[in-house]
C-alpha positions as CSV (number, residue, x, y, z in Angstrom):
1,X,4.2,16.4,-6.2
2,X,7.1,16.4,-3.6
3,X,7.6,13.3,-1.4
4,X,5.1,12.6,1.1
5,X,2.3,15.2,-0.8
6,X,-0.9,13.7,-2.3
7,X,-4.2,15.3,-3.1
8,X,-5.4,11.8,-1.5
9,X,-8.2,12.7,0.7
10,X,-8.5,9.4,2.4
11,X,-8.7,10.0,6.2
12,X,-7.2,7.3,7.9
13,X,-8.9,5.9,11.0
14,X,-5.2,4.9,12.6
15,X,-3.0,8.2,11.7
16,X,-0.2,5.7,12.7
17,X,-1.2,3.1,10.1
18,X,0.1,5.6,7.6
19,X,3.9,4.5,7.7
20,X,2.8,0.5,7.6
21,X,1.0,1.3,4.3
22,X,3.8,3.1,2.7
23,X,6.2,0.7,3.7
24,X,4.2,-2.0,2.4
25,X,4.0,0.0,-1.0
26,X,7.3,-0.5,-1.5
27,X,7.8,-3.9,-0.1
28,X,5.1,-4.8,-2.7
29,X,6.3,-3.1,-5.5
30,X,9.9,-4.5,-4.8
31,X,8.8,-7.8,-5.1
32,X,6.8,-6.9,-8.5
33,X,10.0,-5.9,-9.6
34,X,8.6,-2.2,-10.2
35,X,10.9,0.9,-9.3
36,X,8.4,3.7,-7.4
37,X,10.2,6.7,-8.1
38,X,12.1,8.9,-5.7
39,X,10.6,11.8,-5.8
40,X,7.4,10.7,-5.1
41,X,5.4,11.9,-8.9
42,X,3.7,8.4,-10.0
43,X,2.6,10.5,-13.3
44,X,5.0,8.7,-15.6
45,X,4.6,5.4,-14.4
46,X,2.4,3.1,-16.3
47,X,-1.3,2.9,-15.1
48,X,-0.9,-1.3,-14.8
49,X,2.2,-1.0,-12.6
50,X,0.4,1.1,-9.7
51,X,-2.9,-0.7,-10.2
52,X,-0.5,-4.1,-9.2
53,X,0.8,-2.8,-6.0
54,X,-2.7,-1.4,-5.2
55,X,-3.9,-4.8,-5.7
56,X,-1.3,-6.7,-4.3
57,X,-1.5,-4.6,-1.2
58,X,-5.4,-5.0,-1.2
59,X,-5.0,-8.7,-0.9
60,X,-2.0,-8.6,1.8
61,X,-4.3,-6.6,3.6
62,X,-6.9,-8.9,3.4
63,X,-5.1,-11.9,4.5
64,X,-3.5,-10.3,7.5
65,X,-7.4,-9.1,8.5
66,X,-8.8,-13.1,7.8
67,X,-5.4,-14.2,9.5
68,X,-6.6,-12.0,12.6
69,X,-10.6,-12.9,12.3
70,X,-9.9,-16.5,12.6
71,X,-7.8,-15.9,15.2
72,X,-10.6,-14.5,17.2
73,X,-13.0,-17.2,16.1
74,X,-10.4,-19.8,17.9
75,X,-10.7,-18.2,21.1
């Protein structure tokens, strides 16, 4: 698949929240020390590599929402 194509049918409630995530996709995978390819195709990249930045980016997501939820509880 060309860059930017998926056959994800995930609807995201925040259309803007799109970039963020793929941003953070790489930022993640950069700091795993895994190369996502240019072109977009993740078929020839190993399963464990994409399941790491799917789960580091699970649990970034996760602190940012406790980070905010505690904030809330403070006020």
């Amino acid at each position: 698949m060309a860059q930017g194509q998926s056959n994800n049918n995930n609807i995201l409630v925040v259309p803007q929240a799109r970039q963020a995530l793929e941003q953070l996709k790489y930022e993640v995978a950069q700091e795993l020390g895994i190369q996502i390819p240019q072109d977009g195709y993740y078929g020839y990249m190993a399963t464990r590599d994409t399941g790491a930045i799917g789960g580091h980016i699970t649990r970034r997501l996760v602190q940012i929402a406790e980070q905010q939820l505690s904030g809330f509880a403070r006020r």
